[in-house]
C-alpha positions in Angstrom: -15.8 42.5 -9.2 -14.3 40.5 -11.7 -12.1 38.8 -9.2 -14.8 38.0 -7.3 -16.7 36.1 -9.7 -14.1 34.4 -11.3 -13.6 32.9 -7.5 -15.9 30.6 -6.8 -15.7 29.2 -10.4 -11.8 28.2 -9.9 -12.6 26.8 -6.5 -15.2 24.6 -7.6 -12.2 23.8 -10.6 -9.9 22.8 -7.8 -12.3 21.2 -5.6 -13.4 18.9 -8.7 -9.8 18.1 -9.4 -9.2 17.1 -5.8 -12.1 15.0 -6.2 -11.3 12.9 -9.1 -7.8 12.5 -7.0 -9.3 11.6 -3.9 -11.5 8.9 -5.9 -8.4 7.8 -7.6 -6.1 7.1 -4.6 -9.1 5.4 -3.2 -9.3 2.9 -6.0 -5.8 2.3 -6.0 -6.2 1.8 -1.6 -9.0 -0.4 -2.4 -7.0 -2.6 -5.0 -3.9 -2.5 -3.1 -5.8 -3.6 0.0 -7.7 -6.5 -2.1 -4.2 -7.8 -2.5 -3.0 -7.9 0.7 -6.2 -9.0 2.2 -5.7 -12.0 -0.5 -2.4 -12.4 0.8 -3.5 -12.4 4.4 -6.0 -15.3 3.8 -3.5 -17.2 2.4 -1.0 -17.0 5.1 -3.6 -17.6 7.6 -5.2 -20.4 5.7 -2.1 -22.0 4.0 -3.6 -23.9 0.8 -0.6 -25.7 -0.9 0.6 -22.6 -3.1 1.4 -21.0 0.2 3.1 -23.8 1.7 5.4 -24.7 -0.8 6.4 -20.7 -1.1 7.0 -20.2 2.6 9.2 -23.2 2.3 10.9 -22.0 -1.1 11.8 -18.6 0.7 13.2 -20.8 4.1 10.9 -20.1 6.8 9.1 -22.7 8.7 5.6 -22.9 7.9 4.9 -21.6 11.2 6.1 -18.5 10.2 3.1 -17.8 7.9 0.5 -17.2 10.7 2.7 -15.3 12.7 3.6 -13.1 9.1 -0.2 -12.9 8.3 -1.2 -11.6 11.4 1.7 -9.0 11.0 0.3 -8.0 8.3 -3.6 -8.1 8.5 -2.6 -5.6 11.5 -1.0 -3.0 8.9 -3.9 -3.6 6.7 -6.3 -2.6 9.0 -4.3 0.3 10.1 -4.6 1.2 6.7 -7.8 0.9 6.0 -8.8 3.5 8.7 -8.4 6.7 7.7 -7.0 8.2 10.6 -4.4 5.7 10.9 -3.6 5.0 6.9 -0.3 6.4 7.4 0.6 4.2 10.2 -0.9 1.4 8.5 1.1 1.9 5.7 4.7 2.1 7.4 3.9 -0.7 8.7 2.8 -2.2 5.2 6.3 -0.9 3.7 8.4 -2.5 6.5 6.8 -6.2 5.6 7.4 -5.5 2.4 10.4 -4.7 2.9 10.6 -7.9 4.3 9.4 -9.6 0.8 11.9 -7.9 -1.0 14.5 -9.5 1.5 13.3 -12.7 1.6 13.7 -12.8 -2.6 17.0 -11.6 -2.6 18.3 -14.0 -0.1 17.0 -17.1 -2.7 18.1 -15.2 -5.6 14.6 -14.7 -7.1 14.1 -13.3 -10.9 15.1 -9.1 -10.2 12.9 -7.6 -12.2 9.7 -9.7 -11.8 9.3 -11.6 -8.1 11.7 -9.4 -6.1 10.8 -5.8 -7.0 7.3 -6.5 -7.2 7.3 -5.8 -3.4 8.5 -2.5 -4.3 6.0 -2.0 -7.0 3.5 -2.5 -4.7 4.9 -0.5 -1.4 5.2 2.6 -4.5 1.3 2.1 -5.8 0.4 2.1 -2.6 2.4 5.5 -0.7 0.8 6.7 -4.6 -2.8 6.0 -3.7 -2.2 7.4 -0.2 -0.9 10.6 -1.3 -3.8 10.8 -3.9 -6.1 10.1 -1.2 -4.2 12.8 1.4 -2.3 15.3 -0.4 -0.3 17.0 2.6 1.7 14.4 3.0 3.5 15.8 0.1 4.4 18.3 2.7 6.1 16.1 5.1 8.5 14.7 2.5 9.2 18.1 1.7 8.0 17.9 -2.2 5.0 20.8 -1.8 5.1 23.9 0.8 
């Protein structure tokens, strides 16, 4: 009987824990989305700032519509939950990209090129928050 009691009280434990998880990967897929949806605009719009960058990494201005809607793709992807994952492969290749890009102009290390990296690891953080069998691909939980 004891078992039995003692139960439901550590699945409502677990299932608050998951919670406060779930809400925190969320927050962190909201604010990493903000970002990229702010970096969407810009490539789509091209104020100045944006310009003279795209031209400071050596691609043709062109370039930044063509990388925006790239990217404003993944970010949808990622937005729906059914296709998050997908969304955020595709998220990690174009950053991937940004990390490229920095090396090849010899960018500051630590603080412009990695931040791609930062960002690509917040982001497969707030996605594993927000689904936590995907741990189980990687193989990091049975």
């Amino acid at each position: 009987m004891a078992t039995a009691t003692a139960t439901p009280s550590a699945t409502r434990e677990i299932a608050g824990t998951r919670s406060v998880r779930q809400i925190v990967g969320v927050v962190i897929s909201v604010v990493i989305g903000a970002f990229l949806a702010f970096d969407v605009v810009g490539k789509l719009t091209q104020p100045e700032a944006v310009v003279e960058g795209t031209a400071k990494l050596g691609f043709p201005i062109e370039q930044a519509y063509v990388m925006g809607t790239v990217l404003l793709i993944c970010l949808v992807a990622y937005a729906i939950p059914r296709t998050a994952v997908l969304g955020a492969l595709g998220i990690t290749a174009y950053l991937g990209g940004a990390v490229t890009a920095n090396m090849r102009v010899e960018s500051p290390l630590v603080s412009t090129t990695l931040f791609a990296v930062y960002l690509g690891v917040l982001m497969w953080v707030g996605l594993v928050l927000r689904r936590p069998e995907l741990l189980k691909v990687v193989g990091l939980r049975r």
